[in-house]
C-alpha positions as CSV (number, residue, x, y, z in Angstrom):
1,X,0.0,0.0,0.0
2,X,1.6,3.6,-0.8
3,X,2.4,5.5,1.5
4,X,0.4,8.8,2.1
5,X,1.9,12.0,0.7
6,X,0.6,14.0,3.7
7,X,0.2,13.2,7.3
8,X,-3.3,12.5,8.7
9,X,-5.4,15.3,10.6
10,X,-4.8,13.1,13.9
11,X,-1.0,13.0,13.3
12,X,-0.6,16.3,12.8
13,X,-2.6,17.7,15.8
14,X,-0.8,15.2,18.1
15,X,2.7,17.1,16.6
16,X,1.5,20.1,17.5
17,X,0.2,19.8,20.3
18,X,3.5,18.1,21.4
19,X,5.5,21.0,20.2
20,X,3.6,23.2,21.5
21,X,3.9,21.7,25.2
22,X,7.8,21.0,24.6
23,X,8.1,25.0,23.9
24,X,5.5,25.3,27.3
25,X,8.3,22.9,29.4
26,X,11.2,25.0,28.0
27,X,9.5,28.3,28.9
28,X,9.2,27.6,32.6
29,X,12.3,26.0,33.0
30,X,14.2,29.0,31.7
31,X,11.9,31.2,34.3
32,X,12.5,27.9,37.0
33,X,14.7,30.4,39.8
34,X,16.2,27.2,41.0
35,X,18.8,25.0,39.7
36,X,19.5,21.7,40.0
37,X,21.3,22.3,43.3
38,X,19.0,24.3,44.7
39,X,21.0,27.7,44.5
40,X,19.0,30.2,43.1
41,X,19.2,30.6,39.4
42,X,21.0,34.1,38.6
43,X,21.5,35.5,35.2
44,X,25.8,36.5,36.3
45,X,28.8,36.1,34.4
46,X,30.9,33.4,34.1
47,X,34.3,33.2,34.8
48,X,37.6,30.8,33.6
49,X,40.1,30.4,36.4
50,X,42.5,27.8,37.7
51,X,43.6,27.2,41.5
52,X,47.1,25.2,41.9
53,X,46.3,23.3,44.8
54,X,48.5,21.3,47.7
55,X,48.1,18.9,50.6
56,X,45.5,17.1,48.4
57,X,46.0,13.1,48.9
58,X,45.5,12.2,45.3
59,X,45.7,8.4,45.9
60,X,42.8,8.8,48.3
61,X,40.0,8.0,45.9
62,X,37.6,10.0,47.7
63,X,39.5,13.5,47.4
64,X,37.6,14.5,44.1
65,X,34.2,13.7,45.9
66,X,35.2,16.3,49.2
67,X,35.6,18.7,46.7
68,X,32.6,18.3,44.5
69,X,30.7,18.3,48.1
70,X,32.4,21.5,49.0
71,X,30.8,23.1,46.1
72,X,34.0,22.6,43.9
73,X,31.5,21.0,41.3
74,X,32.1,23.7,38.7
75,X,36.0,22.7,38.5
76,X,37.4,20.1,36.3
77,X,40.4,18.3,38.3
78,X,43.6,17.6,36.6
79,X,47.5,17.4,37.9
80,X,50.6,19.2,36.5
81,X,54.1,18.8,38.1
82,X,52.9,16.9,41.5
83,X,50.1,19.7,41.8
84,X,46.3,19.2,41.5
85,X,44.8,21.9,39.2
86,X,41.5,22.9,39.7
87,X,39.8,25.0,36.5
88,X,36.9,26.9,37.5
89,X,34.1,28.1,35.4
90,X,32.5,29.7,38.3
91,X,29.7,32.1,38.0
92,X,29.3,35.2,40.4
93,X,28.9,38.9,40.6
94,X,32.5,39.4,39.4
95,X,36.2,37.6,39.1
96,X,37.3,38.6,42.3
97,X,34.1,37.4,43.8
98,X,34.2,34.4,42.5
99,X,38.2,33.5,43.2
100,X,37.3,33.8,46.4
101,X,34.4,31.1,46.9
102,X,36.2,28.9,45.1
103,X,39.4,29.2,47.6
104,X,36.8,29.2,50.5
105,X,35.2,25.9,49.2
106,X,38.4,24.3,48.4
107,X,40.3,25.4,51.6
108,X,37.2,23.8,53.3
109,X,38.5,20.4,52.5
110,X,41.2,20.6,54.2
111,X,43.4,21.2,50.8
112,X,46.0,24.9,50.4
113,X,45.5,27.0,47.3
114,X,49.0,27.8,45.7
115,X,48.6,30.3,43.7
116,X,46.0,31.4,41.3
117,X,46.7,30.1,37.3
């Protein structure tokens, strides 16, 4: 049997109306004023940084977890000349603002910021 050249009434009021409630879904989550973590969703700026960090026990398989708990979960971990490097994408009112939570969240686990990359 050939196929139709067109789409039945049915079909095409069942893709509308799903593309219509998709567009409905995106709408309020855009406007949603909380995130995933339940911060409080803030049009900011975003910000690239790196931390060089020290007295992290990188064997210890659970030092990536203290810092994702500590609020580190914007950082990507990686290690450069026995230092753990932490790079940021942070986002906050301004850079300053936001090199400073991210030393306060990573100092929190017990680890020493170096220097700022």
């Amino acid at each position: 049997m050939p196929r139709p050249s067109r789409p039945n009434a049915a079909t095409e009021a069942a893709e509308k109306y799903a593309e219509n409630h998709a567009k409905q879904i995106i709408k309020k989550v855009d406007n949603c004023p909380i995130t995933d973590f339940g911060r409080e969703r803030k049009h900011m700026p975003q910000f690239d940084f790196s931390l060089v960090v020290s007295s992290i026990d990188w064997d210890d398989d659970g030092f990536e977890y203290a810092l994702f708990e500590a609020g580190c979960d914007d950082a990507l971990v990686s290690f450069d000349k026995g230092f753990v490097v932490l790079d940021f994408t942070r986002q906050e009112n301004n850079l300053a603002h936001a090199v400073a939570t991210a030393i306060k969240d990573v100092e929190s686990t017990g680890a020493k910021v170096v220097r700022r990359a």
